[in-house]
C-alpha positions as CSV (number, residue, x, y, z in Angstrom):
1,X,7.4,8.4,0.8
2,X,11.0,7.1,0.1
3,X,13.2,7.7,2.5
4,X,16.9,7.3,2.2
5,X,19.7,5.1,3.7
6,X,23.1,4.2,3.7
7,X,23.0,1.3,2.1
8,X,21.9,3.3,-1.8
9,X,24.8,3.5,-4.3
10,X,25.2,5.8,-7.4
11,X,26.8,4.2,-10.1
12,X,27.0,4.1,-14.0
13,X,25.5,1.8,-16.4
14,X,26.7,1.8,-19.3
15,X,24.1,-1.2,-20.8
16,X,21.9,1.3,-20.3
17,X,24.3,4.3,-20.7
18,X,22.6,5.9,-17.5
19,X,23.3,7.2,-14.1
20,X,21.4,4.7,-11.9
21,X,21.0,4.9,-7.8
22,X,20.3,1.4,-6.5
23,X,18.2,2.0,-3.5
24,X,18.2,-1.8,-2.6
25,X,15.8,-4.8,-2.1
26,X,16.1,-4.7,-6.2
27,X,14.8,-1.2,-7.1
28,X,17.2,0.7,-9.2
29,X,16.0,4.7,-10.5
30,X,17.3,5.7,-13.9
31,X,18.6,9.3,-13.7
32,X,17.0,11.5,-16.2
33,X,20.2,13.2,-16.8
34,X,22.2,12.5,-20.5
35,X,25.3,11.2,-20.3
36,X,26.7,13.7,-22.0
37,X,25.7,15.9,-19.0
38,X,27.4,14.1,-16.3
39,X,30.7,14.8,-14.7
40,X,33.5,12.3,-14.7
41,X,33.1,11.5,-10.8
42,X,29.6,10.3,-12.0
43,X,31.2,7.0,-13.6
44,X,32.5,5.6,-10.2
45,X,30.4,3.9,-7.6
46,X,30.0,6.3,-4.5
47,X,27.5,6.0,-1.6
48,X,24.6,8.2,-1.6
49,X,26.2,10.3,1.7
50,X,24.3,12.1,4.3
51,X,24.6,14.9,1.9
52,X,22.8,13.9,-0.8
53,X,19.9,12.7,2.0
54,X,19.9,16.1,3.7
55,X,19.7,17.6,-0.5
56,X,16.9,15.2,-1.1
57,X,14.8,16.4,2.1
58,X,15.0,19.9,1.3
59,X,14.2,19.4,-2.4
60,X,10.6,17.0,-1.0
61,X,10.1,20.6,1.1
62,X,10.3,22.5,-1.5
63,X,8.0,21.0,-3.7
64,X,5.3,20.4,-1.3
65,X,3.1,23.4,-2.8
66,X,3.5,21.3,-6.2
67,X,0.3,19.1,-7.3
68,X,2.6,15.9,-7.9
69,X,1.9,12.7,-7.0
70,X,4.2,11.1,-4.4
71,X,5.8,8.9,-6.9
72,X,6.6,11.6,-9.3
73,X,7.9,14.2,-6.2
74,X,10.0,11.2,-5.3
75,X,11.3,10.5,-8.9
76,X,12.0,14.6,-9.1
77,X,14.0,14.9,-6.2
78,X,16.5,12.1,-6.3
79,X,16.7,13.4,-9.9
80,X,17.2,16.9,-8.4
81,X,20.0,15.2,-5.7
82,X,21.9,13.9,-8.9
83,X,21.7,16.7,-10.7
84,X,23.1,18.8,-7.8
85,X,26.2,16.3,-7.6
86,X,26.6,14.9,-10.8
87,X,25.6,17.6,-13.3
88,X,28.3,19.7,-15.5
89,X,28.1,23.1,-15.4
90,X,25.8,24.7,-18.2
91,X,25.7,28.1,-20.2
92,X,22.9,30.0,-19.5
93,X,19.8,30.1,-22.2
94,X,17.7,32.1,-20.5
95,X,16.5,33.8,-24.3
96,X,13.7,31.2,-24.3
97,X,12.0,32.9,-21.3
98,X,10.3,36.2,-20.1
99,X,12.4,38.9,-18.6
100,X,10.6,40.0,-15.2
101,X,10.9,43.7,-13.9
102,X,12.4,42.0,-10.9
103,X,15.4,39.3,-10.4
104,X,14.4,36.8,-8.0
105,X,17.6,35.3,-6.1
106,X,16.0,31.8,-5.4
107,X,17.8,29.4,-2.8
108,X,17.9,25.4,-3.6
109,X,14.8,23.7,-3.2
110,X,12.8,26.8,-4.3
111,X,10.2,26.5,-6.9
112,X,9.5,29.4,-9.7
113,X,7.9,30.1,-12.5
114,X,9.3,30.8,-16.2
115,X,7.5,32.1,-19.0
116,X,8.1,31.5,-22.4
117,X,5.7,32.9,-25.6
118,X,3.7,30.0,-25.6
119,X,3.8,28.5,-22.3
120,X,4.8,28.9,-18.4
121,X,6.0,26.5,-16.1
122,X,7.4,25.4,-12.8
123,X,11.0,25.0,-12.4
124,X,12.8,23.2,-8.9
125,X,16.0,25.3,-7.9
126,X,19.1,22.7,-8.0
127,X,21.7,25.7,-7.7
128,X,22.0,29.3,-7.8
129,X,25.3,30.6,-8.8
130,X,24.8,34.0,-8.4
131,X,23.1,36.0,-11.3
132,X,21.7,32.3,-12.5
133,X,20.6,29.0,-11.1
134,X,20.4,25.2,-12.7
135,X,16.6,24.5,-13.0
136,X,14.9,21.5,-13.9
137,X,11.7,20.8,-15.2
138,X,8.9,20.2,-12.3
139,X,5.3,19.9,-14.9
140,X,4.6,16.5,-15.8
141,X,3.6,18.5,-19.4
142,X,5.8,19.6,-21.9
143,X,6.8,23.3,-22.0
144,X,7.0,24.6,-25.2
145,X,10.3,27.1,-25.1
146,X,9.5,27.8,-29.0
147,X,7.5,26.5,-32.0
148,X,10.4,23.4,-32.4
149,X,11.7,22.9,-28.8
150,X,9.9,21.9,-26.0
151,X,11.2,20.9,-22.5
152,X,10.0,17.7,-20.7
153,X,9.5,16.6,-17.0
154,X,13.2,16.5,-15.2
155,X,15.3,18.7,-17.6
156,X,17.4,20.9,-16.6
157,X,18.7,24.0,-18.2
158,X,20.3,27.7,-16.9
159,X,18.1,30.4,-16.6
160,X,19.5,34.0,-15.1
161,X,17.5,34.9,-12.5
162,X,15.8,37.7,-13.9
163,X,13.5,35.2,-15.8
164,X,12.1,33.7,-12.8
165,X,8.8,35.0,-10.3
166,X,8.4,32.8,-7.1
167,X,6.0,29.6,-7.2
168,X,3.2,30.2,-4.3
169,X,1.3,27.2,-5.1
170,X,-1.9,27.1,-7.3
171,X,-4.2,29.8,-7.0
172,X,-8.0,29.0,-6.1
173,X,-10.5,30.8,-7.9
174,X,-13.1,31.6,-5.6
175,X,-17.0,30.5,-6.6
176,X,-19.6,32.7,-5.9
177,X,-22.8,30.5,-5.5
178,X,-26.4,31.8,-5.9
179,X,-28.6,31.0,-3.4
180,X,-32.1,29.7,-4.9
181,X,-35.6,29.4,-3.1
């Protein structure tokens, strides 16, 4: 697993018009984030601080009960850390999703569930602001929100929280086995 240091710097690119964290001996991670997304704080080099370590820990907990590879928990949180420091605020949209009888008030790092006509999918927590949180994308598989739209692996978008049932992990089906002879 990839742990952080204080030697990883944030900065902008704009070859490659992307955030980009350069977590030394030459790797550099592409944030999934548009540009058009990004705060203005997100085009100056800064340090990734103990912050955005501590951020990045609780995110990994979180999605533990997730059936990820390590590389693509890895590449989800630090995607998560930017997003929770570098991300403009968003409008809520939660009309592509379920409503649920019961508002979940999910804390950062949570993983939940959102439903949409022709699809579900698991959503990491980056904030909750009250009546609606930032979530972004945590399936490796596209989720269709309607018949033109879909949403891909690290999106985010603003969902209220009445759209959203807690993540428990997948659930095993239990075999029943016949005995014969």
């Amino acid at each position: 697993m990839l742990k952080p240091n204080n030697s990883w710097m944030w900065y902008y690119d704009q070859k490659y018009d992307a955030l980009m964290l350069d977590l030394g001996d030459n790797m550099i991670f592409r944030v999934a984030i548009p540009t058009k997304n990004l705060v203005p704080c997100a085009f100056a080099r800064t340090t990734f601080t103990v912050d955005d370590a501590s951020v990045y820990q609780t995110f990994l907990e979180g999605m533990s009960i997730l059936d990820l590879s390590e590389p693509r928990k890895v590449e989800l949180a630090l995607n998560a850390v930017a997003a929770s420091r570098f991300h403009k605020p968003l409008m809520p949209k939660s009309w592509f999703f379920h409503q649920r009888s019961k508002g979940q008030q999910p804390q950062q790092g949570d993983i939940v569930t959102l439903s949409t006509e022709l699809s579900e999918g698991q959503f990491l927590i980056i904030e909750n602001s009250g009546s609606a949180s930032l979530c972004m994308m945590a399936d490796t598989n596209a989720l269709a929100l309607n018949p033109a739209k879909e949403m891909a692996f690290c999106e985010t978008i603003k969902v209220m929280n009445d759209r959203m049932t807690a993540y428990h992990g997948a659930v095993e089906v239990p075999i029943t086995l016949a005995l014969v002879g």
